[in-house]
C-alpha positions in Angstrom: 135.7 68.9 -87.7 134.0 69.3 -91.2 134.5 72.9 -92.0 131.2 74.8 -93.5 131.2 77.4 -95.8 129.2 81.0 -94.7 125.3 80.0 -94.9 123.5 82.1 -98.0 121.6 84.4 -95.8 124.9 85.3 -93.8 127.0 85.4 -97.0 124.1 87.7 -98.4 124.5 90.2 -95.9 128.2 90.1 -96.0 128.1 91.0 -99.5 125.9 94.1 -99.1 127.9 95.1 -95.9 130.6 95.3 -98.5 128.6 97.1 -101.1 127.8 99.7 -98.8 131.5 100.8 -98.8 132.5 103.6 -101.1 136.1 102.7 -101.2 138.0 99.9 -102.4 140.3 100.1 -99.6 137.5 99.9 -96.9 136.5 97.2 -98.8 139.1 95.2 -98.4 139.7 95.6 -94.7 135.8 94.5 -93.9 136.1 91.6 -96.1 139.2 90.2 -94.5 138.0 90.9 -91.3 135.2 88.4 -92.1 136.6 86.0 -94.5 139.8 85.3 -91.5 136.9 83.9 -89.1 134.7 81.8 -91.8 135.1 79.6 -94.4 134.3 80.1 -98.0 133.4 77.9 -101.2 135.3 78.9 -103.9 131.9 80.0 -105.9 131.6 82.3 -102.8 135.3 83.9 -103.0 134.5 84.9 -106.8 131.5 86.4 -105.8 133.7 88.3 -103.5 135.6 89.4 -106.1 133.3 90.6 -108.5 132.4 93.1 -105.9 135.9 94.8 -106.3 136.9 97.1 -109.2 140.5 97.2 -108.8 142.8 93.8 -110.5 144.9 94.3 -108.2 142.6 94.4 -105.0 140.9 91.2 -106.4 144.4 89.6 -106.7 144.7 90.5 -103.1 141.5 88.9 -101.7 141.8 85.4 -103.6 145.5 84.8 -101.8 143.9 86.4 -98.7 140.7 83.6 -98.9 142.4 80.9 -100.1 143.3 79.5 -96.9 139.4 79.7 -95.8 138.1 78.1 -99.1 136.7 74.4 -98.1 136.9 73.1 -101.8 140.5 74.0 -102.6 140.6 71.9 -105.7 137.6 74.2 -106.9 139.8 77.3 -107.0 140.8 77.7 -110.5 137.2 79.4 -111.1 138.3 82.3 -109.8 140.6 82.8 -112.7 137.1 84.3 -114.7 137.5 87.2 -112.4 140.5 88.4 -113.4 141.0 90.1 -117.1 145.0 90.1 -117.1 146.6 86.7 -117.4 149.7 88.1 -115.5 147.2 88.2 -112.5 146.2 84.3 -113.3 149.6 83.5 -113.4 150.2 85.0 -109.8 147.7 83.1 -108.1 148.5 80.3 -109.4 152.0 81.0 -108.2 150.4 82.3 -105.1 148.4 78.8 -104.8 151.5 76.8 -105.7 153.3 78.3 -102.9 151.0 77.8 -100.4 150.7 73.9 -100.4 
């Protein structure tokens, strides 16, 4: 079956059930929790991302989503997200890997 990405309006609330946690670590557990049983476009996973302060959390998500992104080939503009090239370089790695 043709796999669709979360509709705005759901994707919209997913973001501010995420802005509503405090922590980073809370954070992450809700969005995974979510992003395991949907699909994604990549423009969606960096808006994900934006929404986390930590690198490293960030880095975390991307590998996480990947699997649930319908446009794949679309990835690489999640590498704006991410200030250290070290971080580029391991989801690239990360991507690599994975196919």
């Amino acid at each position: 079956h043709h796999m669709q990405p979360m509709n705005s309006y759901s994707f919209e609330q997913f973001k501010q059930v995420i802005r509503n946690e405090s922590f980073d670590n809370t954070r992450i557990v809700l969005a995974k929790q979510t992003i395991g049983s949907n699909y994604f476009s990549s423009a969606q996973v960096k808006e994900v991302l934006e929404l986390f302060s930590f690198e490293n959390n960030k880095l975390d998500i991307a590998k996480f989503s990947y699997k649930y992104t319908v446009d794949k080939n679309n990835y690489f503009i999640l590498n704006d997200a991410f200030s250290f090239s070290g971080n580029k370089e391991e989801l690239a790695r990360y991507i690599k890997a994975y196919r």
